[in-house]
N, CA, C and O atoms as CSV, one atom per row, in Angstrom:
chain,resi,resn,atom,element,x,y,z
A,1,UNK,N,N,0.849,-1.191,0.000
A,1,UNK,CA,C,0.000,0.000,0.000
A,1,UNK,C,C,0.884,1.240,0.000
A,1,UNK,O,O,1.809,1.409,0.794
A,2,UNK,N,N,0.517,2.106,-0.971
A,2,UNK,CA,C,1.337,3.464,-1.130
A,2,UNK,C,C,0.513,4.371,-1.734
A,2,UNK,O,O,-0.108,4.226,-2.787
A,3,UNK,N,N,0.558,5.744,-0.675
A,3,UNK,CA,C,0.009,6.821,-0.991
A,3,UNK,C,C,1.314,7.685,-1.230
A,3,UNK,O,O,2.407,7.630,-0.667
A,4,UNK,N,N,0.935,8.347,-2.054
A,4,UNK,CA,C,2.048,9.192,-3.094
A,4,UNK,C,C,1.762,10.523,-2.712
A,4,UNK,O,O,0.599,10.207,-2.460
A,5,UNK,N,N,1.782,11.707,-2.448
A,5,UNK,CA,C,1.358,12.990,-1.914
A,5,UNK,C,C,2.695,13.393,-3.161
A,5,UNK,O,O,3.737,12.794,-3.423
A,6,UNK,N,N,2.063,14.728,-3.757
A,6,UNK,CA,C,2.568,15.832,-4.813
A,6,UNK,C,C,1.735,17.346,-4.676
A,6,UNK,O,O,0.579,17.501,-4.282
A,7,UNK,N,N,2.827,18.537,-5.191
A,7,UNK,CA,C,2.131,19.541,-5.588
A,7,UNK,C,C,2.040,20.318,-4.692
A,7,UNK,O,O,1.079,21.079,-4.575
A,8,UNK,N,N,3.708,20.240,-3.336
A,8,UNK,CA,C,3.842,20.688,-2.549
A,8,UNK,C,C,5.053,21.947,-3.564
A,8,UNK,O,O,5.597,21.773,-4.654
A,9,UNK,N,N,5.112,23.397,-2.421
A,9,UNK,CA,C,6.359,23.883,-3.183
A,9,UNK,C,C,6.209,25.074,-2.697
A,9,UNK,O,O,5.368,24.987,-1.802
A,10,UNK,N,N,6.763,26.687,-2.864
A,10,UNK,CA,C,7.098,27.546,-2.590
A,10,UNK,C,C,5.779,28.560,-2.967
A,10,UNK,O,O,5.300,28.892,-4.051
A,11,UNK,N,N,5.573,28.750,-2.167
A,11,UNK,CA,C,4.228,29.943,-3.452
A,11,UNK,C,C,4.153,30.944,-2.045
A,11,UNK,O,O,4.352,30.705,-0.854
A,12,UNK,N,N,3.720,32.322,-2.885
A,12,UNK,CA,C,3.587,33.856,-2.279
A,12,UNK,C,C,1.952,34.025,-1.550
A,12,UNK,O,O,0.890,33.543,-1.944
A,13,UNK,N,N,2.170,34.704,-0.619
A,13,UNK,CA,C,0.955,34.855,0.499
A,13,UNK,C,C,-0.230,35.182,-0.765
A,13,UNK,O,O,-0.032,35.840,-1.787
A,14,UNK,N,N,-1.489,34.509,-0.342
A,14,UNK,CA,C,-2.551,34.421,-1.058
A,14,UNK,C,C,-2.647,33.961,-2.452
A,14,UNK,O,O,-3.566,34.246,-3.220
A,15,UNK,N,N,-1.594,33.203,-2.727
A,15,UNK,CA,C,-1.382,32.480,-3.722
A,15,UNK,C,C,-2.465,31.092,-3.686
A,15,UNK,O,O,-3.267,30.985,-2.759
A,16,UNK,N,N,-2.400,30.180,-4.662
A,16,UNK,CA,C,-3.249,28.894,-4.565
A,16,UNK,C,C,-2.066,27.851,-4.773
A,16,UNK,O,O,-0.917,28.120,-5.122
A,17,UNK,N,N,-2.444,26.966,-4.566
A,17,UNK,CA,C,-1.503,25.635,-4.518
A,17,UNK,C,C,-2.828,24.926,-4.474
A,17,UNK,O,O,-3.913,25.365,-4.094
A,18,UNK,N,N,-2.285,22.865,-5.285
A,18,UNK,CA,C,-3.304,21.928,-5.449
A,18,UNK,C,C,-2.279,20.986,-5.377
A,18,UNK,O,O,-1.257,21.005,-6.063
A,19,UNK,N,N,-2.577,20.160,-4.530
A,19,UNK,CA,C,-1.780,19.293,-3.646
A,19,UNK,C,C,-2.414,17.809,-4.505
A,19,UNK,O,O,-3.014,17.989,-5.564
A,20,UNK,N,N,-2.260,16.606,-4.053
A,20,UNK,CA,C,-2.731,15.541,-5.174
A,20,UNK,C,C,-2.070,14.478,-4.068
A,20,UNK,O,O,-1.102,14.688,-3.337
A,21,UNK,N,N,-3.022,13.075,-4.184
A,21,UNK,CA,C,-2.293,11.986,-3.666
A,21,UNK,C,C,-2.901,11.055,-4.193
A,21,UNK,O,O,-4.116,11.036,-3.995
A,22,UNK,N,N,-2.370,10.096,-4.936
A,22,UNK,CA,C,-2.522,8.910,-5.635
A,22,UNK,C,C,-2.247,7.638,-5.099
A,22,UNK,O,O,-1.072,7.273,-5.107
A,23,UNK,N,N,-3.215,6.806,-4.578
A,23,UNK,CA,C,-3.013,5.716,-3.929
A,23,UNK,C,C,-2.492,4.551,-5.242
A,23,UNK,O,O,-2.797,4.571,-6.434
A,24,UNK,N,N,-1.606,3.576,-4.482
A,24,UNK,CA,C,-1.426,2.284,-5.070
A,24,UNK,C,C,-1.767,1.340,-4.290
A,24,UNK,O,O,-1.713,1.619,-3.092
A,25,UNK,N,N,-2.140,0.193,-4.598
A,25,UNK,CA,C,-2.265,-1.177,-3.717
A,25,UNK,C,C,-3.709,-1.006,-2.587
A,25,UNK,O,O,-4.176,-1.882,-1.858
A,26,UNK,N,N,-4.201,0.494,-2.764
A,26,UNK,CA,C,-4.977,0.380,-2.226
A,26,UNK,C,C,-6.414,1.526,-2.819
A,26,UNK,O,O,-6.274,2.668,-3.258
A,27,UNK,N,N,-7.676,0.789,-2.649
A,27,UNK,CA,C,-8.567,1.696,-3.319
A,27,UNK,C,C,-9.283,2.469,-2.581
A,27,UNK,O,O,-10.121,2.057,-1.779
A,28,UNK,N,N,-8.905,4.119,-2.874
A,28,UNK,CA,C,-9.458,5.161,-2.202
A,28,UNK,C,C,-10.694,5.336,-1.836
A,28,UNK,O,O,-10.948,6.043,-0.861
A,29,UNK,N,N,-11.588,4.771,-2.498
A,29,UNK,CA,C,-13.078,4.683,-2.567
A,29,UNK,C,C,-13.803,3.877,-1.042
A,29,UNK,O,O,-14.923,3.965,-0.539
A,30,UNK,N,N,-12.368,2.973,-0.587
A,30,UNK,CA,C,-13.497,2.364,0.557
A,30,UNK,C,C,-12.794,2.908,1.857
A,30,UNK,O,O,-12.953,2.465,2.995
A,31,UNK,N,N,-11.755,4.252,1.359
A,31,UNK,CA,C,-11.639,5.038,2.669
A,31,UNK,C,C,-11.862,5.913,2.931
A,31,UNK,O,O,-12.346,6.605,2.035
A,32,UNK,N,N,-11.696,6.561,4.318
A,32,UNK,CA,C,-11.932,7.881,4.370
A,32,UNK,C,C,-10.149,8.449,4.266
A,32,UNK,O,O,-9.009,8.059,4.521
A,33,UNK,N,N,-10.766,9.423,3.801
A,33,UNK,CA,C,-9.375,10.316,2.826
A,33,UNK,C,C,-9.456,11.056,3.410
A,33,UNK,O,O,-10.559,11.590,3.527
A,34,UNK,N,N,-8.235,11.580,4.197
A,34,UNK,CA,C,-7.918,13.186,4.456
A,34,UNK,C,C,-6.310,13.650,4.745
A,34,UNK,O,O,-5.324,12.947,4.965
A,35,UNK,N,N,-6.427,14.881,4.668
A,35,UNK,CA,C,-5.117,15.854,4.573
A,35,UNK,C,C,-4.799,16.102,5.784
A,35,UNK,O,O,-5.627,16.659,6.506
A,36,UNK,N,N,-3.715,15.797,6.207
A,36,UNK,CA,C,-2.900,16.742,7.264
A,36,UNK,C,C,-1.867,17.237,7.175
A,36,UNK,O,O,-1.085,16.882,6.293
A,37,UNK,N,N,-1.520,18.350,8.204
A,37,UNK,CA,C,-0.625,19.087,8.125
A,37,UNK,C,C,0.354,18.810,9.272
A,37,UNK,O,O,0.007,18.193,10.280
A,38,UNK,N,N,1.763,19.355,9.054
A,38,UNK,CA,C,2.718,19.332,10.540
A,38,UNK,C,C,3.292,21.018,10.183
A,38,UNK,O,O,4.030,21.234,9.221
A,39,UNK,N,N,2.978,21.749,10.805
A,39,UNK,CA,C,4.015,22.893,10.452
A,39,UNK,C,C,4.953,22.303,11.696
A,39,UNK,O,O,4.822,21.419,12.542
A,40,UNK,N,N,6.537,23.821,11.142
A,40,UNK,CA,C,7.166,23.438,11.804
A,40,UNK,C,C,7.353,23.611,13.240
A,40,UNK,O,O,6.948,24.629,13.801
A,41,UNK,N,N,7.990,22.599,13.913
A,41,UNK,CA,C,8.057,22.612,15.528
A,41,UNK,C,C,6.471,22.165,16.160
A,41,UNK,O,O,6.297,22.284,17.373
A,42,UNK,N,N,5.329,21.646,15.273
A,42,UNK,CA,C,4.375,22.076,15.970
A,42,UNK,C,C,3.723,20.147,15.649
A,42,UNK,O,O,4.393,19.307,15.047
A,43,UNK,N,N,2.236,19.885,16.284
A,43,UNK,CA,C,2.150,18.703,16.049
A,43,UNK,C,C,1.096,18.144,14.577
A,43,UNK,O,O,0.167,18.906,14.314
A,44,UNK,N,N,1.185,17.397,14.046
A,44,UNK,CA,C,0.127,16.891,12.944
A,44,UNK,C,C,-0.964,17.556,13.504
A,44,UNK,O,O,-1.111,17.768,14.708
A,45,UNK,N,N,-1.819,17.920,12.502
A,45,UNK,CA,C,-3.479,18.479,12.494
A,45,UNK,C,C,-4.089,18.599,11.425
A,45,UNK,O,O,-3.832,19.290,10.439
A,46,UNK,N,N,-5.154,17.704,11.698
A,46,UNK,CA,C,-6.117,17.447,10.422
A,46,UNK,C,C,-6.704,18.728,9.775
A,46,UNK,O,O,-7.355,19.545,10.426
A,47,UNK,N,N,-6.414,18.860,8.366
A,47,UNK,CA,C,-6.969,19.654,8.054
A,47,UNK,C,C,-8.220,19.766,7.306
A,47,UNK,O,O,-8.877,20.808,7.304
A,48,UNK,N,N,-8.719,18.231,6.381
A,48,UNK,CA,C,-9.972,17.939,5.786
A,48,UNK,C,C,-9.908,16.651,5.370
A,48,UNK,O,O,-8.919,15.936,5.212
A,49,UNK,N,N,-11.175,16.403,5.194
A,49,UNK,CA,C,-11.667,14.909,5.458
A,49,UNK,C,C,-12.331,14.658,4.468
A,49,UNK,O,O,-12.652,15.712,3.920
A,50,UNK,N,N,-12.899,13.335,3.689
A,50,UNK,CA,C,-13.895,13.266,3.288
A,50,UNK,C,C,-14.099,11.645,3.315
A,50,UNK,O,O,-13.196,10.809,3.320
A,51,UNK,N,N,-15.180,11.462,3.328
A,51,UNK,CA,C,-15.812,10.103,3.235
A,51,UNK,C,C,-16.189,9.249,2.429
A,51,UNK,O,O,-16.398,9.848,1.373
A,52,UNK,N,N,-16.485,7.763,2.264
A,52,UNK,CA,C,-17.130,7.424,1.476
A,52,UNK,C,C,-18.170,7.510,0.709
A,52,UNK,O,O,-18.262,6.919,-0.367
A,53,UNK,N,N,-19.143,8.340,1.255
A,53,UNK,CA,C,-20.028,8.792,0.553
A,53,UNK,C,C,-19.653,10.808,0.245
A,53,UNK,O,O,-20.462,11.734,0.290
A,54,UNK,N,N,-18.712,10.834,0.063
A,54,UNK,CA,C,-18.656,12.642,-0.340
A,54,UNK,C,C,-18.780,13.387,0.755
A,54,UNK,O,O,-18.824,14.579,0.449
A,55,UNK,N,N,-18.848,13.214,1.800
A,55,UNK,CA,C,-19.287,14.050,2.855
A,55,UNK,C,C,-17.745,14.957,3.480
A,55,UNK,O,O,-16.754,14.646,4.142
A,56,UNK,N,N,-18.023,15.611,3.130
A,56,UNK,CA,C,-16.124,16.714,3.921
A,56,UNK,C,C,-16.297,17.593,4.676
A,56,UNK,O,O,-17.171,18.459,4.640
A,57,UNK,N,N,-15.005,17.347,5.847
A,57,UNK,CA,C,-14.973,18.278,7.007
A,57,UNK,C,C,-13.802,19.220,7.001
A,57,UNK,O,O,-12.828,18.659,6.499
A,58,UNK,N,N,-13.505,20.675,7.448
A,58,UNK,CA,C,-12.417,20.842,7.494
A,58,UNK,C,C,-12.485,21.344,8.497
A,58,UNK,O,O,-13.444,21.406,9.266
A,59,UNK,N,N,-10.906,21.981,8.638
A,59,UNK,CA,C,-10.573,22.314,9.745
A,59,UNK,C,C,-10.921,24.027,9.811
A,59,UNK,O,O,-10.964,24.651,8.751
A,60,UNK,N,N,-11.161,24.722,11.117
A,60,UNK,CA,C,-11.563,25.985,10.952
A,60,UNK,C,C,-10.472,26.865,10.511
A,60,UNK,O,O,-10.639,28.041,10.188
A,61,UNK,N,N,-9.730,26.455,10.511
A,61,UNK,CA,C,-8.048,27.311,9.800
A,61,UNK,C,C,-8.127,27.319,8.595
A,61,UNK,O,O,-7.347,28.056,7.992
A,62,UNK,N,N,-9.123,26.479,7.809
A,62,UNK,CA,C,-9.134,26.192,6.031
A,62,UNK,C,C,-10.350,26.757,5.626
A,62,UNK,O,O,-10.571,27.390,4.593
A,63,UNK,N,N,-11.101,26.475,6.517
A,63,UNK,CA,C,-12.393,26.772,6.049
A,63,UNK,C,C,-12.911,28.289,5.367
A,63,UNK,O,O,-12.822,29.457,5.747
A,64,UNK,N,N,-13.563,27.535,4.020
A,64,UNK,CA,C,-13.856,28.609,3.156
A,64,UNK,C,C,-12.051,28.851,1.929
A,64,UNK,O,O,-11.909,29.606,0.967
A,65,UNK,N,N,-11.326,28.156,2.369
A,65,UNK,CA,C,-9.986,28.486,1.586
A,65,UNK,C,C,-9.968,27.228,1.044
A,65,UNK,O,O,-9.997,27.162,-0.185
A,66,UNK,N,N,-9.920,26.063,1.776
A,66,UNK,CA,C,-10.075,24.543,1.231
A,66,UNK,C,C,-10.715,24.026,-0.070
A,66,UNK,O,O,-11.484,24.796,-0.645
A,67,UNK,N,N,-10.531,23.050,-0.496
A,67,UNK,CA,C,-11.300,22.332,-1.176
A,67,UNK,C,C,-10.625,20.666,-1.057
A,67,UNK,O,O,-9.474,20.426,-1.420
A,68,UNK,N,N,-11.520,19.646,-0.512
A,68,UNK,CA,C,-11.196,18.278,-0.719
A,68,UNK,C,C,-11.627,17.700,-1.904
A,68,UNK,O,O,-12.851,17.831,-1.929
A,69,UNK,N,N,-11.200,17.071,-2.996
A,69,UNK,CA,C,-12.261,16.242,-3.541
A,69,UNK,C,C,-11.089,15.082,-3.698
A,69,UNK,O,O,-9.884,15.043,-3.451
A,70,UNK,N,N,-12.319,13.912,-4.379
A,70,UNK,CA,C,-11.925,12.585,-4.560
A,70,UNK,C,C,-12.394,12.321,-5.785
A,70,UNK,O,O,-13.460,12.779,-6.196
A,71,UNK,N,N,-11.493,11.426,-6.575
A,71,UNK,CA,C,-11.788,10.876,-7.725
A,71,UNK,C,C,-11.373,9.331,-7.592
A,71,UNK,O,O,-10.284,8.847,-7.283
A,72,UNK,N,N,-12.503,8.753,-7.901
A,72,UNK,CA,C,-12.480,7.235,-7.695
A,72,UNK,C,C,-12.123,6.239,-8.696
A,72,UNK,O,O,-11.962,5.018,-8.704
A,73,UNK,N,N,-12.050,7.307,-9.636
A,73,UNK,CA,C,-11.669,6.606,-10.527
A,73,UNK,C,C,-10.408,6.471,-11.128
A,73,UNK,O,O,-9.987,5.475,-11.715
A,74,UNK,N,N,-9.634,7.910,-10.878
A,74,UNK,CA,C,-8.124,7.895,-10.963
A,74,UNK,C,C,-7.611,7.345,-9.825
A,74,UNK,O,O,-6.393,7.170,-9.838
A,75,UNK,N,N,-8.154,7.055,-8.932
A,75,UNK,CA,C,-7.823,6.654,-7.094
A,75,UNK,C,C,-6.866,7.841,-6.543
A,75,UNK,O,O,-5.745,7.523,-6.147
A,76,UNK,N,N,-7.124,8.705,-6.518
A,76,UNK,CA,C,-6.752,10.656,-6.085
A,76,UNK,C,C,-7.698,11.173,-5.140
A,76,UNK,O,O,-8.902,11.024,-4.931
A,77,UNK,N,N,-6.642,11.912,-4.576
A,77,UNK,CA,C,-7.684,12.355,-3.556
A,77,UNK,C,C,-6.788,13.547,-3.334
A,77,UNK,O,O,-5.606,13.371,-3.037
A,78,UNK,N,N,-7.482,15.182,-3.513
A,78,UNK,CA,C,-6.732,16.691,-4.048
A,78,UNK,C,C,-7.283,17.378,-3.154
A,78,UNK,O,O,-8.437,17.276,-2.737
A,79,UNK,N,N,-6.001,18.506,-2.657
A,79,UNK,CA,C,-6.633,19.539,-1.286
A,79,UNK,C,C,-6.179,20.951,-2.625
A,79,UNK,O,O,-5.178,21.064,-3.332
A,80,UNK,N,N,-6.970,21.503,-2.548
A,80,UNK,CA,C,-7.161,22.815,-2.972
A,80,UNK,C,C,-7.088,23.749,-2.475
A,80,UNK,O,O,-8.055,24.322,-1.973
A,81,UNK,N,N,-5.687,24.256,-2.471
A,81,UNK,CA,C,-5.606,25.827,-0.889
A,81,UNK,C,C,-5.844,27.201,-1.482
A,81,UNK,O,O,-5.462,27.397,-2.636
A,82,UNK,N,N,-6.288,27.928,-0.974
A,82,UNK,CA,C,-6.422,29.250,-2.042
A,82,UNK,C,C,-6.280,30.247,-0.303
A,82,UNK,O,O,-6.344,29.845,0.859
A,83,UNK,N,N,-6.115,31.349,-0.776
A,83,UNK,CA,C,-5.523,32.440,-0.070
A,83,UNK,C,C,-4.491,32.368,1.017
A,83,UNK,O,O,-4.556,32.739,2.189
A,84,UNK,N,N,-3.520,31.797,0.338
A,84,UNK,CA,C,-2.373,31.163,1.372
A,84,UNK,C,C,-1.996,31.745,2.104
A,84,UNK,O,O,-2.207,32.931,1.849
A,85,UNK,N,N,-1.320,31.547,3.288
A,85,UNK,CA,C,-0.924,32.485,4.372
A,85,UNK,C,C,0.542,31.690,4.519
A,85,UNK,O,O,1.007,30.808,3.796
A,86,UNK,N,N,1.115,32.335,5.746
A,86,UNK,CA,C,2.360,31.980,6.123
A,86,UNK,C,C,1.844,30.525,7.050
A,86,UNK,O,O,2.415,29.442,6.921
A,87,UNK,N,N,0.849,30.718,7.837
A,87,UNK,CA,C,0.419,29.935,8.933
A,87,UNK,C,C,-0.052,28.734,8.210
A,87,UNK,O,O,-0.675,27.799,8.711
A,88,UNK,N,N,0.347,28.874,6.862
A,88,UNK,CA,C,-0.018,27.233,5.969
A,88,UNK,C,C,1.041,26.558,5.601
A,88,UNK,O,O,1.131,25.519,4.946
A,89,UNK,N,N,1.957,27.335,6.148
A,89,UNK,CA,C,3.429,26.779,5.762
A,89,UNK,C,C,3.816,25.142,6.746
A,89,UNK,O,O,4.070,25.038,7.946
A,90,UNK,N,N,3.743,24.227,5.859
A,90,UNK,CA,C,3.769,22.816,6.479
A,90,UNK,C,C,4.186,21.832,5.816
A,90,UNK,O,O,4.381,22.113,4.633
A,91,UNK,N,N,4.454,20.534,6.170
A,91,UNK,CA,C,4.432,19.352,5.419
A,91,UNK,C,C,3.038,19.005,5.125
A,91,UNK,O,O,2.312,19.494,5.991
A,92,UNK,N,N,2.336,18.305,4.175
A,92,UNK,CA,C,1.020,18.403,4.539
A,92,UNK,C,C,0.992,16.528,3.886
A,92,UNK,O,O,1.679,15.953,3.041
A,93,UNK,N,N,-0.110,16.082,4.744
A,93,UNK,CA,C,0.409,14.731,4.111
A,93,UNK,C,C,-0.948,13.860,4.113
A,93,UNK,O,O,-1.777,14.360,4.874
A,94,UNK,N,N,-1.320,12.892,3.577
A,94,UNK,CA,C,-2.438,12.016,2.813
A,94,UNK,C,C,-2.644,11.079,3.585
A,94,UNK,O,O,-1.638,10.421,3.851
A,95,UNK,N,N,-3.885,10.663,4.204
A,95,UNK,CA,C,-4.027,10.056,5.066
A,95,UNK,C,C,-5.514,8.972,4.659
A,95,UNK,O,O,-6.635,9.462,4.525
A,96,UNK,N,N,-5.267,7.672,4.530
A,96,UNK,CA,C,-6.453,6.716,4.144
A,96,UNK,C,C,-6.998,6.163,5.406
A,96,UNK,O,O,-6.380,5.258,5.967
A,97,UNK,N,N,-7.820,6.509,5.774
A,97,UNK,CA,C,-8.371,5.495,7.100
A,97,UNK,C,C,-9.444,4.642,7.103
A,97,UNK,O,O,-10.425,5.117,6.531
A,98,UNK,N,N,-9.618,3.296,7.655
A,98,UNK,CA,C,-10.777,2.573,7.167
A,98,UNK,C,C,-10.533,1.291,8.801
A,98,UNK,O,O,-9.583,0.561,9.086
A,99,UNK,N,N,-11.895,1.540,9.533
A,99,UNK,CA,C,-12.111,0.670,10.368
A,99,UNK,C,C,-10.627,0.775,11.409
A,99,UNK,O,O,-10.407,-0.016,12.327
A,100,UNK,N,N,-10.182,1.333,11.222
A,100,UNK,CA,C,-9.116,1.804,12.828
A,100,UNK,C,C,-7.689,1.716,12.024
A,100,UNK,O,O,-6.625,1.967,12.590
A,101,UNK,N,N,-7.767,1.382,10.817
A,101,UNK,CA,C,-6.715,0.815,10.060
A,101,UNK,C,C,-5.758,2.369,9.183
A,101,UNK,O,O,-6.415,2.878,8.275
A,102,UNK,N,N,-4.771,2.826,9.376
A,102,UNK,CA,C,-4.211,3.919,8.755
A,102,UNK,C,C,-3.334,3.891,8.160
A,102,UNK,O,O,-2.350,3.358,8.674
A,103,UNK,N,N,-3.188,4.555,6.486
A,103,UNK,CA,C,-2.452,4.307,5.690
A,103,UNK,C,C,-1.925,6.054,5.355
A,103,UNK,O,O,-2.741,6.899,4.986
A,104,UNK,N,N,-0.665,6.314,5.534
A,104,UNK,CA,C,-0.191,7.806,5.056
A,104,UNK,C,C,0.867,7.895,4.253
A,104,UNK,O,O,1.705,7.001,4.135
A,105,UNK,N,N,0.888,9.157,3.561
A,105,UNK,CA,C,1.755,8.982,2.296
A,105,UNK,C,C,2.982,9.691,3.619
A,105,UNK,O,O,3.058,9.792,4.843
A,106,UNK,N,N,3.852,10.079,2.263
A,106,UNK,CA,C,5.385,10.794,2.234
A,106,UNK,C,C,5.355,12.067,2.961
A,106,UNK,O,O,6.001,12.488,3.921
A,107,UNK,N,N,4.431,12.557,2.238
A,107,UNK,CA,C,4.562,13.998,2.726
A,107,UNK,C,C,4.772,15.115,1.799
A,107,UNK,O,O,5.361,14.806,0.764
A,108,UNK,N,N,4.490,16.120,1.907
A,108,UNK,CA,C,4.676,16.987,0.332
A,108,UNK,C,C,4.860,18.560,1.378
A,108,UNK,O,O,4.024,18.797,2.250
A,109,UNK,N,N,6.088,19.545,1.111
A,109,UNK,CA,C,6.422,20.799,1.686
A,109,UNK,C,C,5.534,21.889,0.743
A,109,UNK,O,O,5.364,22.037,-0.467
A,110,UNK,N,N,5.045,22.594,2.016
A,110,UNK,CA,C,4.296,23.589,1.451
A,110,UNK,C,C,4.644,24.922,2.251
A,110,UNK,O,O,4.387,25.265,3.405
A,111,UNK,N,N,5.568,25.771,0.832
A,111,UNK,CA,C,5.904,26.989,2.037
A,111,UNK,C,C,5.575,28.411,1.462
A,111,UNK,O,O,6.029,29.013,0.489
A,112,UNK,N,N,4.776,28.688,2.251
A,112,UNK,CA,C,4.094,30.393,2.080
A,112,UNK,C,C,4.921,31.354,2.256
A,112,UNK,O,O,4.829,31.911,3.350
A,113,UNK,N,N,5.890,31.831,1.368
A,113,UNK,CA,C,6.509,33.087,1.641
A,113,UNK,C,C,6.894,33.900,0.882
A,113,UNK,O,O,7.398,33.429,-0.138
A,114,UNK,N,N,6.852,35.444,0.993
A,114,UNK,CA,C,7.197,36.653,-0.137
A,114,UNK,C,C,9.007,36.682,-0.443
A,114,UNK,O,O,9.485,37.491,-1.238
């Protein structure tokens, strides 16, 4: 099982970035998919979720800036950041969960600065 996280990189305050994670060996469709973040010095925190049936949560730090979606058919699962800040500056990383069971990618750097 391998989740692949991409589409991390350098971008200017209120910029957009689209992050991407492509599962192998395992099919996205019978998990719940979500994004987290680690900035630095600080601990992992979920930033959005979504479910098997489409249903997405985020975190109040994203909200309204976010976008989760899933494609089941490419087996992808894409965070959409728009009005970037410094305080988004993180590793941000792909997370499959199903019945207590957790699968996370690599990790992808995401850094907000002028």
């Amino acid at each position: 099982v391998q989740l692949q996280a991409s589409g991390g990189g350098l971008v200017q305050p209120g910029g957009s970035l689209r992050l991407s994670c492509v599962g192998s060996g395992i099919l996205i469709s019978r998990y719940v998919m979500s994004w987290y973040r680690q900035p630095p010095g600080q601990q992992r925190e979920l930033v959005a979720s979504v479910n098997i049936v489409g249903e997405k949560d985020y975190a109040d730090s994203v909200k309204g800036r976010a976008i989760i979606s899933r494609d089941n058919r490419k087996n992808t699962v894409d965070l959409q950041l728009n009005s970037l800040k410094s305080a988004d500056t993180a590793v941000y990383y792909c997370k499959g969960g199903l019945r207590g069971v957790a699968h996370w990618g690599q990790g992808t750097l995401v850094t907000v600065s002028s």
